[in-house]
Backbone as a ProteinNet text record, in pm:
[ID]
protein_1_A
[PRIMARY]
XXXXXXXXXXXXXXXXXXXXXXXXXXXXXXXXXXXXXXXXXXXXXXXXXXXXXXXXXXXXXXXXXXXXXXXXXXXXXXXXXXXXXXXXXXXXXXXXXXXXXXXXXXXXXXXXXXXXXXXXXX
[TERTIARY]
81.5	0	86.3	210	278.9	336.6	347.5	440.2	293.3	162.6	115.8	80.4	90.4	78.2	190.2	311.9	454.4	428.7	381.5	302.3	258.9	106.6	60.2	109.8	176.6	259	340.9	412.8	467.7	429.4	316.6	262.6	234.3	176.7	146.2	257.9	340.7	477.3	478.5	491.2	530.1	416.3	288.7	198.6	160.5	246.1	290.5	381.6	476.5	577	539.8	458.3	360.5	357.7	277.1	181.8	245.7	345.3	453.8	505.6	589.3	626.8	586.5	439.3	372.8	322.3	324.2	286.7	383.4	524.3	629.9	761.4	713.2	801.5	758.7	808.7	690	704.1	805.6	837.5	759.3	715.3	626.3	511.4	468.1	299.6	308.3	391.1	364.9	368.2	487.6	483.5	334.1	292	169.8	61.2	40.8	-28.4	-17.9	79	111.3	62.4	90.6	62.4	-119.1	-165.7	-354.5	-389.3	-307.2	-359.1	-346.6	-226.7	-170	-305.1	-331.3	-458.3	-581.3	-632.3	-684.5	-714.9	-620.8	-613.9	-580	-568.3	-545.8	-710.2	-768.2	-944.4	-982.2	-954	-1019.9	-973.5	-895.3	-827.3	-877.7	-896.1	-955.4	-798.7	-718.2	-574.4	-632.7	-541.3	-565.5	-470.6	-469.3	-447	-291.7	-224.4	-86.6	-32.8	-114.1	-108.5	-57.1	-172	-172.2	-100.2	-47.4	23.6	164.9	233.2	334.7	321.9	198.5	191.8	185.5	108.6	146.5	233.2	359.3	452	547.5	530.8	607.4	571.2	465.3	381.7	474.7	401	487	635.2	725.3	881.5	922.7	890.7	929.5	860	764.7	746.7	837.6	859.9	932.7	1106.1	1127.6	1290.9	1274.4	1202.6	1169.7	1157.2	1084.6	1076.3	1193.6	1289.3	1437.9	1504.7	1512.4	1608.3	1573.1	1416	1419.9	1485.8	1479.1	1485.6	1659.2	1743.4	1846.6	1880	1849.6	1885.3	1831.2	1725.7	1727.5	1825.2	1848	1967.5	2132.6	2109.8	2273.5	2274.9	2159	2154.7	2183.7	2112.3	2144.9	2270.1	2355.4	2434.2	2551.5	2512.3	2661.1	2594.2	2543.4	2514	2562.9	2696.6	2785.9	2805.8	2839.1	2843.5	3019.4	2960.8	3056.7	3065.5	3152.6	3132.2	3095.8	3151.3	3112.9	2970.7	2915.9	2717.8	2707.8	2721.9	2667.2	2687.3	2767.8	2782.4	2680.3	2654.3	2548.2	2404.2	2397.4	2264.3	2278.3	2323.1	2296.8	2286.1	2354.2	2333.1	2203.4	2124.4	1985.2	1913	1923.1	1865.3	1881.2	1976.6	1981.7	1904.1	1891.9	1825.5	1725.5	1608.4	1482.5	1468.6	1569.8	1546	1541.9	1632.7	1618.6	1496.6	1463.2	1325	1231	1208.9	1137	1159.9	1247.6	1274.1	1239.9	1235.5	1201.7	1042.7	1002.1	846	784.3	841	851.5	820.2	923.1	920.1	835.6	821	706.7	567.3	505.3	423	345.5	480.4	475.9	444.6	474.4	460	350.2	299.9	136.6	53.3	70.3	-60.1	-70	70.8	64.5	-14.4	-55.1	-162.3	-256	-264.9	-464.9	-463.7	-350.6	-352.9	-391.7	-295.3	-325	-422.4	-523.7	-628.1	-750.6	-732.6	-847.8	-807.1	-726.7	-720.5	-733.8	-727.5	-721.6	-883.6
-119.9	0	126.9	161.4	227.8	283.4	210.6	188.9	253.1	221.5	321.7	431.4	466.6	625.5	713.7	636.3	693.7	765	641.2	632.3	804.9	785.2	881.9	1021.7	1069.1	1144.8	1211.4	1102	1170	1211.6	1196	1212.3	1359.8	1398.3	1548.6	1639.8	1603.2	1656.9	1707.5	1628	1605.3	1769.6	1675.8	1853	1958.6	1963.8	2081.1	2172.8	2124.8	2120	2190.3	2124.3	2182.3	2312	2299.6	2426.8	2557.2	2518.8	2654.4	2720.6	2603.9	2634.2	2715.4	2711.3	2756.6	2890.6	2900.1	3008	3127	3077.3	3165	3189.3	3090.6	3125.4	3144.5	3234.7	3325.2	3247.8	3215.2	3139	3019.6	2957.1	2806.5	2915.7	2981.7	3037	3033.7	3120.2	3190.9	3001.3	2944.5	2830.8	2745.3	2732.3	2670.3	2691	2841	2940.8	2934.6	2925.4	2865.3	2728.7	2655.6	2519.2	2515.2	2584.1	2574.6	2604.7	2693.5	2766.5	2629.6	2599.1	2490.6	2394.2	2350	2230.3	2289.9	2415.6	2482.1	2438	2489.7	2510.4	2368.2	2236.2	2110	2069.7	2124.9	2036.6	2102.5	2245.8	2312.1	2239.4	2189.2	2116.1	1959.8	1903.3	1781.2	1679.7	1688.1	1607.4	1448.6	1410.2	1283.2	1204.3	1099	1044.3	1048.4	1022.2	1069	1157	1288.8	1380.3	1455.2	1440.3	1440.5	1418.4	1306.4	1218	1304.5	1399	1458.2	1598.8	1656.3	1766.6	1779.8	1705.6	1682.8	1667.7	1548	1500.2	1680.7	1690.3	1841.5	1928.7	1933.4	2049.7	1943.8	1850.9	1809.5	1795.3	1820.3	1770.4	1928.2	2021.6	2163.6	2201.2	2198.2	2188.9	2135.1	2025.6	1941.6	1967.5	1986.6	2047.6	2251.9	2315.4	2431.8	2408.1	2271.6	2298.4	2226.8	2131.9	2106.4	2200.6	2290.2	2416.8	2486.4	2556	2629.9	2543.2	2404.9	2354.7	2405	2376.4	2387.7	2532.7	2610	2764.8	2752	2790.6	2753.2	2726.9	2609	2521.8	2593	2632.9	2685.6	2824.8	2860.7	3065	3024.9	2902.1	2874.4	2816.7	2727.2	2691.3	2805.8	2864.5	2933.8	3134.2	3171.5	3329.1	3381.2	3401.2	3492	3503.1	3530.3	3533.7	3433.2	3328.3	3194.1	3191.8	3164.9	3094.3	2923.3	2889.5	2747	2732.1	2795.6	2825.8	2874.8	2914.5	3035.5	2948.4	2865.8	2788.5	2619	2587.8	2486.8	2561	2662.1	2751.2	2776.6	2800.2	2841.6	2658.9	2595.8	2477.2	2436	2458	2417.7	2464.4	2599.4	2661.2	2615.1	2633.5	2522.2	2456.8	2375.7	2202.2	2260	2395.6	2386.6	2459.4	2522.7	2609.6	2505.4	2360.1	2267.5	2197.5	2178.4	2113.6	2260.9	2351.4	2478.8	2466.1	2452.6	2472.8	2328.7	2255.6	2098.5	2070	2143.8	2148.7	2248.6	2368.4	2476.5	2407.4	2328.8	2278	2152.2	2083.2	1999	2057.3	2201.9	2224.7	2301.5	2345.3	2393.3	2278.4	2159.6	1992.9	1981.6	1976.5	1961.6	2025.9	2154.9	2253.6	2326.1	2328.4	2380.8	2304.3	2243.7	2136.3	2169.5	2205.3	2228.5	2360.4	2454.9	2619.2	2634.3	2589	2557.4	2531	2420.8	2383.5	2484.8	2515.7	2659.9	2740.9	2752.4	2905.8	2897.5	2764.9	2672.7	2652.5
0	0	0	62.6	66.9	-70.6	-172.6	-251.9	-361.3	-364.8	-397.8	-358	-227.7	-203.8	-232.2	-244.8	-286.7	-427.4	-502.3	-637.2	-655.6	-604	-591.7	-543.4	-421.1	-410	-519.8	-565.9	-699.2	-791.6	-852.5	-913.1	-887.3	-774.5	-732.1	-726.3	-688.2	-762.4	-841.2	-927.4	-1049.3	-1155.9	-1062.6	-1119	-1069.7	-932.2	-867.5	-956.6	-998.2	-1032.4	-1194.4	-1267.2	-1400.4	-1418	-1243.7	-1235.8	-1202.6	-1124	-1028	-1192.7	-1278.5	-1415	-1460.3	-1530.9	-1603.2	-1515.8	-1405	-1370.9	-1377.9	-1363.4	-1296.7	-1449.6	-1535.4	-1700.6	-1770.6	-1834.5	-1940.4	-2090.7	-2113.6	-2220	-2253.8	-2141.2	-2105.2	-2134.1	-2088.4	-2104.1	-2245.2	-2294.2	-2491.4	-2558.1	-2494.1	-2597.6	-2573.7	-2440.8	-2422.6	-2478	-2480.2	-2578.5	-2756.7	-2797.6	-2879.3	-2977.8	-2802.5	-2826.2	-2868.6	-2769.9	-2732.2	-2894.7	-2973.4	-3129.5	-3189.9	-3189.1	-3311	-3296.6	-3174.7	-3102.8	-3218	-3186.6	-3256.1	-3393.5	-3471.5	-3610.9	-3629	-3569	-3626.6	-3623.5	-3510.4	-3503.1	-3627.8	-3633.7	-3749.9	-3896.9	-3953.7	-4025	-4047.8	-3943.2	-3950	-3967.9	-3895.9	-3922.9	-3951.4	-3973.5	-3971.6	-3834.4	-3805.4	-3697.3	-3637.6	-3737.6	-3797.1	-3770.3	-3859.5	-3813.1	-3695.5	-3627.7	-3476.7	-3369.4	-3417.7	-3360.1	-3367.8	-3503.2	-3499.2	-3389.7	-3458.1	-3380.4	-3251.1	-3202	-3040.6	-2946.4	-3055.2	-3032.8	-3047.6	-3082.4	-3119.2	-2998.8	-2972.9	-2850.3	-2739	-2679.5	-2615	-2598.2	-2692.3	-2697.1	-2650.8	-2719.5	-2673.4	-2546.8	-2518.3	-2364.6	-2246.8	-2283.2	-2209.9	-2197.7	-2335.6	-2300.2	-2229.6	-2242.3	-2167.2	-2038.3	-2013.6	-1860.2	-1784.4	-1893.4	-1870.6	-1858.4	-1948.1	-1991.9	-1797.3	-1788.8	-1659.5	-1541	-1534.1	-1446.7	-1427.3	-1511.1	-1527.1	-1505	-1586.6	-1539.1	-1385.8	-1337.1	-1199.7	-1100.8	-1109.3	-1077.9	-1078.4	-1195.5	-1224.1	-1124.5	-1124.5	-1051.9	-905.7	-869.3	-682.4	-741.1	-731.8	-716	-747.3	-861.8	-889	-940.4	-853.5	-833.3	-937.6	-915.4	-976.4	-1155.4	-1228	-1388.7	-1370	-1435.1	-1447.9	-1619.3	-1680.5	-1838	-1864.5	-1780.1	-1766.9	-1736.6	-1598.8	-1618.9	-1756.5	-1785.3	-1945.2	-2034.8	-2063.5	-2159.4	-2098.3	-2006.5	-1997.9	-2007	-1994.5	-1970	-2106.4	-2211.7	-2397.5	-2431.5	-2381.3	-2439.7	-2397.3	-2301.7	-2265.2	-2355.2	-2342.6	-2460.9	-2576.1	-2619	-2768.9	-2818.4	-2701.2	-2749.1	-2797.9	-2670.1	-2726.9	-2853.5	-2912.6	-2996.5	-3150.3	-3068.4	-3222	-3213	-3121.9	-3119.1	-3173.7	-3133.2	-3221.1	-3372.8	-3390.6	-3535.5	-3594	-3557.3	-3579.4	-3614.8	-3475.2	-3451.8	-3573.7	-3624.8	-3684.8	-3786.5	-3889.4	-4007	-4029.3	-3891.7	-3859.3	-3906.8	-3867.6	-3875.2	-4005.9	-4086	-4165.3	-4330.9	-4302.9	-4351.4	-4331.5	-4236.9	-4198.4	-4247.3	-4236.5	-4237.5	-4393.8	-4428.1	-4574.4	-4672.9	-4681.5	-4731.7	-4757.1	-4615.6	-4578.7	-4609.5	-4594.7	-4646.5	-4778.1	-4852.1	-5003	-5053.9	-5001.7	-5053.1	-5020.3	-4866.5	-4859.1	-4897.2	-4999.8	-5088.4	-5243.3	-5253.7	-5448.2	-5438.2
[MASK]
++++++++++++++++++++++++++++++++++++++++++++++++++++++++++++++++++++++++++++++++++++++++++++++++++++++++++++++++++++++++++

């Protein structure tokens, strides 16, 4: 029984943790925001299953390295205050990642939707 309330526990964490995010990084709001349009304009579209399946995968993957990236900046500001190059250079590399997943998701979406653009304008 223990071993599911541990379970559970974590779990609340885990969307404590969501929620503090999204409240306190502005970057997570716009991309979430972001995210809520893309959701949007795919029902409006009618994706196919596939589809879906990318775009989401995309909403989700950049979410997820952002809330890596804050976790990490975070992390680096308590541990090391001061202006370090070694912080600065793991803190641009966080960044990085999400900016390849953006651009990933970017050209992802642009595969998808140009389709359906084209055709409501032909």
């Amino acid at each position: 029984m223990q071993f599911l309330k541990n379970r559970v526990n974590a779990f609340g964490y885990a969307l404590s943790g969501l929620v503090q995010a999204f409240k306190q990084e502005t970057h997570l709001k716009i991309m979430g925001g972001v995210g809520l349009l893309v959701v949007g304009l795919a029902r409006y579209c009618g994706l196919t299953k596939h589809e879906w399946l990318a775009v989401l995968g995309c909403i989700a993957l950049v979410i997820c390295l952002e809330l890596l990236n804050s976790a990490i900046e975070k992390l680096c500001d308590r541990l090391l205050p001061d202006i370090d190059p070694k912080v600065k250079y793991i803190k641009d590399v966080a960044a990085g990642a999400v900016l390849v997943a953006s651009i990933f998701s970017l050209i992802t979406g642009i595969l998808i939707f140009l389709p359906y653009a084209l055709a409501l304008f032909n």
